[in-house]
C-alpha positions as CSV (number, residue, x, y, z in Angstrom):
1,X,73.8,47.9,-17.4
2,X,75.3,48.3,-13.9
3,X,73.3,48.8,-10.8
4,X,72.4,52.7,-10.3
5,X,71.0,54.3,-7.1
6,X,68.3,56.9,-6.9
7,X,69.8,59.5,-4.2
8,X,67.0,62.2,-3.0
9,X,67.4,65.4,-1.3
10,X,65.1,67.6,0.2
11,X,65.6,70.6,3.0
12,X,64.9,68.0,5.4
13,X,66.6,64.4,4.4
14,X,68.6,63.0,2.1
15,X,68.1,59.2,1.2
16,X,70.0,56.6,-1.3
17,X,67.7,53.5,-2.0
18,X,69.5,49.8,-2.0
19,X,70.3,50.2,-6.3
20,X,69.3,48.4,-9.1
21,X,69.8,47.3,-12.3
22,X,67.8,49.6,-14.8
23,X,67.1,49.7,-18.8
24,X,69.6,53.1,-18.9
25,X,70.3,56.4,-17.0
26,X,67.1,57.5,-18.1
27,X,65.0,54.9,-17.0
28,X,66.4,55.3,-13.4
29,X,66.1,58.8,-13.1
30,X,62.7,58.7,-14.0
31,X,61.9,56.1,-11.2
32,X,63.7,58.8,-9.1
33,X,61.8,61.5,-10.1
34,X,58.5,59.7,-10.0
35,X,59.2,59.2,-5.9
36,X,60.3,62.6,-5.7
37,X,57.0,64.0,-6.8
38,X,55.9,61.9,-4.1
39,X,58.4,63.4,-1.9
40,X,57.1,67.1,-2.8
41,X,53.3,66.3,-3.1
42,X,53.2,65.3,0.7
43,X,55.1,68.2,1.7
44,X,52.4,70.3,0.2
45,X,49.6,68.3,1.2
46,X,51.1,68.9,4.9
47,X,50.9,72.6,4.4
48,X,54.0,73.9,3.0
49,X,53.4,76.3,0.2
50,X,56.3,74.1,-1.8
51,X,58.9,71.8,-1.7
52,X,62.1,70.8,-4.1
53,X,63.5,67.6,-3.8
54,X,66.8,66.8,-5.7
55,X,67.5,63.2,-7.3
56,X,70.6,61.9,-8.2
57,X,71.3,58.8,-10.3
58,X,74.7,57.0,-9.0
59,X,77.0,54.5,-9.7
60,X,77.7,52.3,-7.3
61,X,81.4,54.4,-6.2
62,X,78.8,57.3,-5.6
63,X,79.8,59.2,-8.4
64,X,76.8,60.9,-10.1
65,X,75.6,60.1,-13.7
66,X,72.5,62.9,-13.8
67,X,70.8,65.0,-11.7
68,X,67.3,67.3,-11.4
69,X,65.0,68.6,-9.4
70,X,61.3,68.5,-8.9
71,X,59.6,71.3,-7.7
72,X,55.7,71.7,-6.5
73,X,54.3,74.9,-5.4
74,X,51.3,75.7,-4.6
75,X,50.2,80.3,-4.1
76,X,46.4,81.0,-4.1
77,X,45.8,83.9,-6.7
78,X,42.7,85.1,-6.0
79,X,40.6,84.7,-2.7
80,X,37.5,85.5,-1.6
81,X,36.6,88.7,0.4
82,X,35.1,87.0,3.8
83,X,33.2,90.5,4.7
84,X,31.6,91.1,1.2
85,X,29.5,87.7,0.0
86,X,30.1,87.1,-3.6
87,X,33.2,89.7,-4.1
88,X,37.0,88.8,-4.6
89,X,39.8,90.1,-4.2
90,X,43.5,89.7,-5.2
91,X,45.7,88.0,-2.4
92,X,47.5,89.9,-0.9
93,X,49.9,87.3,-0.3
């Protein structure tokens, strides 16, 4: 198998690791994905309400092979009422 590279992209970087020699396509993509997750989950974790990150599996020329995207989102659907003890209310947001 030729060496592939994982490229990532999010709104605020865009990254292409060193490459390496993977089982197939697959198998590299889902090493990309798995960092993209990781990519989006501390995006959240930071306070955005959610984050996609793209990854990109290349050949060496930079021609892609496959491509996805990960998403994470995070929307509170139902919150407490703060004047009222032990009511709800929908979010309004």
């Amino acid at each position: 198998m030729p060496q592939l590279f994982i490229h990532t992209t999010n709104s605020t970087f865009s990254s292409r690791d060193a490459g390496a020699d993977y089982d197939s396509v697959d198998a590299a993509m889902a090493f990309g994905v798995q960092g993209a997750i990781a990519i989006a989950s501390d995006e959240v974790n930071g306070g955005k309400s959610g984050a996609a990150v793209e990854v990109a599996v290349e050949r060496e020329d930079g021609s892609v092979v496959l491509r996805s995207t990960v998403a994470v989102s995070v929307h509170p659907l139902l919150t407490l009422d703060p004047f009222t003890p032990g009511t709800t209310r929908p979010n309004a947001g």
